[in-house]
C-alpha positions as CSV (number, residue, x, y, z in Angstrom):
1,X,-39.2,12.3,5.4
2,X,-38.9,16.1,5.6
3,X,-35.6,15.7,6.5
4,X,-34.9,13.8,3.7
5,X,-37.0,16.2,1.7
6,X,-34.5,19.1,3.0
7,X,-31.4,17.5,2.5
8,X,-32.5,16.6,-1.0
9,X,-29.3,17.6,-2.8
10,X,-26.6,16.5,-0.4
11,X,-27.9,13.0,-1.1
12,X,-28.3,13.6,-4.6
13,X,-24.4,15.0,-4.5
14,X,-23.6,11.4,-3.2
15,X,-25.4,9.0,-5.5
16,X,-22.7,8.8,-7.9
17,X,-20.2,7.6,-5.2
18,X,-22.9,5.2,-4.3
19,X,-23.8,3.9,-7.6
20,X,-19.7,3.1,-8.2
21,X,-20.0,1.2,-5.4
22,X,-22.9,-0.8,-5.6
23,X,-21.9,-1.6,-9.4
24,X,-17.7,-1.9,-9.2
25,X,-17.4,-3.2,-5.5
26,X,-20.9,-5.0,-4.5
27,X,-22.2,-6.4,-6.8
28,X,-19.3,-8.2,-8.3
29,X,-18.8,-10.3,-5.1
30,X,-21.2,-12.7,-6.3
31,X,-18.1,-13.7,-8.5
32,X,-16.7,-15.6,-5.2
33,X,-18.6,-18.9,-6.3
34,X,-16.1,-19.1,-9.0
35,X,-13.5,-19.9,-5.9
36,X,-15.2,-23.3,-5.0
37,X,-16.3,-24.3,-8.9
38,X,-14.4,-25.9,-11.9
39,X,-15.0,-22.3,-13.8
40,X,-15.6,-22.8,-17.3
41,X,-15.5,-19.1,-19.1
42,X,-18.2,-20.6,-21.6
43,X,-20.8,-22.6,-19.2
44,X,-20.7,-19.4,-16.8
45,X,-20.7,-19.0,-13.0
46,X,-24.0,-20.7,-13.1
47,X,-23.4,-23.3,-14.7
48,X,-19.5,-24.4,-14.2
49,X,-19.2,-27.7,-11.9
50,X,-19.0,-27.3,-8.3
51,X,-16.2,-28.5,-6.7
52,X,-16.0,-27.2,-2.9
53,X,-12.7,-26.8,-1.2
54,X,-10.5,-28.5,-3.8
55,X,-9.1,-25.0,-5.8
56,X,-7.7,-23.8,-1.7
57,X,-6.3,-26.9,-1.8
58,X,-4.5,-26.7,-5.2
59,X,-3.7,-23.4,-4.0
60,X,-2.1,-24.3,-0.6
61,X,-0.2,-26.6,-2.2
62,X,1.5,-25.0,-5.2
63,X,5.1,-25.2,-5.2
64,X,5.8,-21.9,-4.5
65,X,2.9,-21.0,-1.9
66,X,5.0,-20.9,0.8
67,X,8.1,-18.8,-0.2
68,X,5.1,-16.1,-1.7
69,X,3.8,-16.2,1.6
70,X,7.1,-15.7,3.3
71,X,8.0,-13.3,1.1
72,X,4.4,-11.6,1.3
73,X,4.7,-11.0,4.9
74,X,8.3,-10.1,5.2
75,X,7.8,-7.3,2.1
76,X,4.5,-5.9,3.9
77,X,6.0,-5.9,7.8
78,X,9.0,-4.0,6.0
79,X,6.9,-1.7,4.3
80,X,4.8,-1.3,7.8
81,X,7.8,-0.7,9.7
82,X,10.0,1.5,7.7
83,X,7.7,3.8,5.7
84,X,4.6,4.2,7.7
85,X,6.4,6.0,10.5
86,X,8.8,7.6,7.9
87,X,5.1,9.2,6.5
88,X,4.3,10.8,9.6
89,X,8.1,12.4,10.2
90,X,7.9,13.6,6.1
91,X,4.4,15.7,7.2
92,X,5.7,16.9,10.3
93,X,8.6,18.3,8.6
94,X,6.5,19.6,5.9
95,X,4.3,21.1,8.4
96,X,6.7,22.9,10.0
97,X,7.8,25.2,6.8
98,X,6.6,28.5,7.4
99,X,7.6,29.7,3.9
100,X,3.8,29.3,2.0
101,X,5.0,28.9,-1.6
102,X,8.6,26.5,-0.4
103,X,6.2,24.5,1.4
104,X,3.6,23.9,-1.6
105,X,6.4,22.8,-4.0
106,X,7.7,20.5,-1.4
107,X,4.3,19.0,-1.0
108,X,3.7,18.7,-5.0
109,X,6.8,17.5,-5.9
110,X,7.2,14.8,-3.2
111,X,3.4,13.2,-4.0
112,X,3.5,13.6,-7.6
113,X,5.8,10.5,-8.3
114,X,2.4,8.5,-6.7
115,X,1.0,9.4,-10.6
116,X,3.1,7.8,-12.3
117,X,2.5,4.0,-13.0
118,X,4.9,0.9,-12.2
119,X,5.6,0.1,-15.5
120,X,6.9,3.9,-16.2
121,X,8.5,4.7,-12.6
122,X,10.1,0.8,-13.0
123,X,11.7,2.0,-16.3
124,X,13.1,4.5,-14.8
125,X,14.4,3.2,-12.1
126,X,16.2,0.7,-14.1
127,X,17.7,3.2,-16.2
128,X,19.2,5.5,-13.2
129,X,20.6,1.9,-11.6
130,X,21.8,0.6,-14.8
131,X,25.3,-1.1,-15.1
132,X,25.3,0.8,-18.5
133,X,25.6,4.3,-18.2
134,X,23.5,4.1,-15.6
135,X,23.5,7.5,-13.2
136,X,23.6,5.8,-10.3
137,X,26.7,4.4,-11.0
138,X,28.6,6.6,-12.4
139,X,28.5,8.6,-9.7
140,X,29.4,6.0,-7.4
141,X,32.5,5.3,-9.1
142,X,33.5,8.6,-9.8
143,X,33.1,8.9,-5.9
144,X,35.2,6.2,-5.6
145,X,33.3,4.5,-3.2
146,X,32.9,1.6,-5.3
147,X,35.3,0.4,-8.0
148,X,33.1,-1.4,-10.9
149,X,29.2,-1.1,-11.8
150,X,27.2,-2.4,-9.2
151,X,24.1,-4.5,-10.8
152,X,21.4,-3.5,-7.9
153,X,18.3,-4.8,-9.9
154,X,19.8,-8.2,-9.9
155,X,21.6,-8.5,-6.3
156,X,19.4,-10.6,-3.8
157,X,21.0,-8.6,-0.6
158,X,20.1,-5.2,-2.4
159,X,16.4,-6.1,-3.1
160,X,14.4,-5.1,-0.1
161,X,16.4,-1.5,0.3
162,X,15.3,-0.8,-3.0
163,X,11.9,-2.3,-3.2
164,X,11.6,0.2,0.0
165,X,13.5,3.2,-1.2
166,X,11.5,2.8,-4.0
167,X,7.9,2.5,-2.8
168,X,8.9,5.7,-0.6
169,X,9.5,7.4,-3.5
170,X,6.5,7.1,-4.8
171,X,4.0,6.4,-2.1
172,X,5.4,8.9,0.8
173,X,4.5,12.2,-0.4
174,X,0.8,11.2,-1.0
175,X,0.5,9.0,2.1
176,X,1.2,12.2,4.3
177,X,-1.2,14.5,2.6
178,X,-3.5,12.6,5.2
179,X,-1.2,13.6,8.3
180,X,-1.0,16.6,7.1
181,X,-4.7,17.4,6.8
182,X,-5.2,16.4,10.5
183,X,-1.8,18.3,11.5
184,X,-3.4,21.7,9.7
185,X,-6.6,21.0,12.2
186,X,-4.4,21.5,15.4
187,X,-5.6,24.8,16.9
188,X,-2.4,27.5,16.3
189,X,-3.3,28.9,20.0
190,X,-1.4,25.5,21.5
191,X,1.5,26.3,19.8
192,X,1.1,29.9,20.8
193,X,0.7,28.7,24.5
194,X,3.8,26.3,24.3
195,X,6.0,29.1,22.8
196,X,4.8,31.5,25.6
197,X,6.1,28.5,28.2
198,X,9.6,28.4,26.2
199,X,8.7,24.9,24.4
200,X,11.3,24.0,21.6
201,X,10.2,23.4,18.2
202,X,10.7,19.6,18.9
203,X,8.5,20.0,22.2
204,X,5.7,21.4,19.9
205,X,5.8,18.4,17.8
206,X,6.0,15.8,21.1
207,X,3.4,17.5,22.8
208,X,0.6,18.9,20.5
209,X,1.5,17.6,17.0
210,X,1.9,13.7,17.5
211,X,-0.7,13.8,20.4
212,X,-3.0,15.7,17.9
213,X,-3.1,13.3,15.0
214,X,-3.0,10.1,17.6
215,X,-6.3,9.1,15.9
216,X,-5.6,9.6,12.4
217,X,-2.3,7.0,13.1
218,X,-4.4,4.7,14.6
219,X,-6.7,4.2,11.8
220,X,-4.2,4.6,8.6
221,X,-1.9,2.3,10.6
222,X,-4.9,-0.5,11.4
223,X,-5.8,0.0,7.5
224,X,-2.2,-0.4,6.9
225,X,-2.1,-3.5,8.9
226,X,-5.4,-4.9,7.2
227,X,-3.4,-5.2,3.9
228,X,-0.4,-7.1,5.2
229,X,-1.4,-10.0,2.7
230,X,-1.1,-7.6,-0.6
231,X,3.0,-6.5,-0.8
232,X,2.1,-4.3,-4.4
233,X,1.5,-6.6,-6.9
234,X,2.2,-3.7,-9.6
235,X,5.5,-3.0,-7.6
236,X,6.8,-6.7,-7.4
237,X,5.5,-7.8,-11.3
238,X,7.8,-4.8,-12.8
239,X,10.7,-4.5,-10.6
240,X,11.7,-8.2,-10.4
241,X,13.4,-10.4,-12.3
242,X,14.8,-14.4,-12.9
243,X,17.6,-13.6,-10.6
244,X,15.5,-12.4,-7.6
245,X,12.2,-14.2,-8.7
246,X,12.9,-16.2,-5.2
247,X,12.7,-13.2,-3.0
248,X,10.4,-10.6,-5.5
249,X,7.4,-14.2,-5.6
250,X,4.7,-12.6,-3.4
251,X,0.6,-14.0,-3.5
252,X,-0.3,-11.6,-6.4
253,X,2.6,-12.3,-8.7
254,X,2.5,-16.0,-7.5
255,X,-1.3,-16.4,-9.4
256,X,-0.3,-14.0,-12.0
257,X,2.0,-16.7,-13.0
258,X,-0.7,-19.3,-12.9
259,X,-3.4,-17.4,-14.6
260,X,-0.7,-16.9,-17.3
261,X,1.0,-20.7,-17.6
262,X,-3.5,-22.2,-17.5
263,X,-5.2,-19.0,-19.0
264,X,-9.2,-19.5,-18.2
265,X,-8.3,-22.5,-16.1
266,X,-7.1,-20.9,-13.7
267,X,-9.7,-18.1,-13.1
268,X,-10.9,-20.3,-9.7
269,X,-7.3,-20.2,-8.5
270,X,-7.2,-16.7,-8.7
271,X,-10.1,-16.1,-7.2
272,X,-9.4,-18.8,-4.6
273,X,-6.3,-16.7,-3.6
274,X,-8.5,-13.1,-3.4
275,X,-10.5,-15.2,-0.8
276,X,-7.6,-15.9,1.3
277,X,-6.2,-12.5,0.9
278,X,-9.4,-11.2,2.3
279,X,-10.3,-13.6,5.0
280,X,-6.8,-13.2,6.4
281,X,-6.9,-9.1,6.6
282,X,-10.4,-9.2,7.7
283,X,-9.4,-10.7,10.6
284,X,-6.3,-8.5,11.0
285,X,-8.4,-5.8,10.2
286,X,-11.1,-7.0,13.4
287,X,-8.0,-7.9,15.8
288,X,-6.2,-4.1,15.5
289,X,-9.6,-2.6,15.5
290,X,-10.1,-4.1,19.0
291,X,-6.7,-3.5,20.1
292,X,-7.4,0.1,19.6
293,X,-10.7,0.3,21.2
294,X,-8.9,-1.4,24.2
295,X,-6.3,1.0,24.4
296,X,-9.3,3.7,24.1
297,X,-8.4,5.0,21.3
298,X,-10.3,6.1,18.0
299,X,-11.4,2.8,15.6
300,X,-13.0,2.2,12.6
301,X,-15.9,0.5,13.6
């Protein structure tokens, strides 16, 4: 108790983090009934008819559960792949500029697209890629290097690239703010040491950089891992449209479309899909975590 006494206003300094919590993340999940009732808005949680398993089967078998799925996974393992390394080369290179002020404008600019909301950074996007007077293509064509207005919003084989080239856009600069809190932790007297020996600059970064933030890429990339099941609902909702719907139709937007088409009849569905969502990177979350304890390295729990 004296300790407690003693440290009396670091746990007061952490109450309000705990209170949001308790009230935004805790004690909502009683809400999870409503996944195995006949939710009725007006009869309430405790009082709506229960009806087991039958809203995961409705949900299972929806029309278009499997081609969300599909496209779910395939969005996420791109995403996984392509940007999560790309994150950790973007704060290497940022770490490496020596210039103090060149490398805080390359640091603000690059995360402050993360700021700006789908709906606004979709707009914009479909401006610049616009078949009409669109930047994108003008410059193309004035480059010559194609010879009428491309319609990239709209083209199946040009969806991925720019739900990725997108997402980097806005996601990258703030995802490495981590990497480069853990690079800035490195002590300066290896890279003293490795200059002294004749290391090159890429040396430096295979030898003390990478090995130095091992750990931090272990856990953002089992974290990373844990939310294979959510692709960006906010992403897929504003940049797709009726000519992609097939490849843009992940979980989220999937039951976004149900909730609208049944309104409060389909609040179990909805819920019925955040259960699945969970359950399935729970246990992604668990099997990585092992896999890195295996391999000896740094894990979450």
């Amino acid at each position: 108790m004296n300790k407690v006494y003693l440290q009396r206003w670091l746990i007061a300094f952490t109450l309000p983090g705990f209170i949001f919590f308790l009230v935004f993340s805790y004690f909502p999940m009683y809400g999870v009934i409503i996944s195995f009732q006949d939710y009725d808005v007006f009869n309430g949680i405790f009082h709506s008819r229960f009806i087991g398993f039958d809203n995961f089967r409705t949900l299972f078998n929806m029309p278009d559960f499997t081609n969300a799925l599909k496209n779910t996974i395939i969005i996420s393992l791109l995403k996984l792949i392509i940007i999560f390394p790309t994150t950790i080369i973007i704060a290497l290179l940022i770490n490496e500029i020596s210039t103090g002020w060149f490398k805080k404008f390359i640091q603000t600019t690059s995360y402050l697209p993360y700021f700006v909301s789908w709906v606004i950074a979709a707009g914009i996007w479909y401006k610049l890629l616009s078949i009409d007077g669109g930047v994108v293509n003008d410059v193309l064509m004035s480059l010559h290097i194609i010879k009428e207005p491309f319609y990239f919003v709209a083209d199946q084989n040009a969806f991925y690239p720019l739900i990725l080239f997108t997402e980097a856009w806005k996601s990258m600069g703030f995802s490495a703010i981590i990497f480069i809190a853990a690079l800035s932790s490195i002590d300066m007297q290896l890279y003293e040491a490795a200059k002294v020996d004749g290391a090159s600059r890429f040396r430096q970064i295979w030898h003390i950089s990478l090995p130095g933030i091992k750990n931090t890429i272990v856990l953002m990339f089992i974290l990373s891992v844990s939310g294979l099941m959510r692709a960006g609902q906010d992403q897929m909702w504003t940049m797709s449209n009726v000519t992609i719907q097939n490849k843009a139709e992940i979980l989220d937007t999937l039951v976004l479309r149900y909730l609208k088409d049944m309104g409060m009849m389909g609040y179990s569905i909805g819920t019925a899909m955040g259960i699945f969502q969970a359950f399935v990177g729970l246990a992604l979350f668990i099997s990585c975590n092992y896999l890195a304890r295996a391999a000896k390295s740094d894990s979450i729990i």
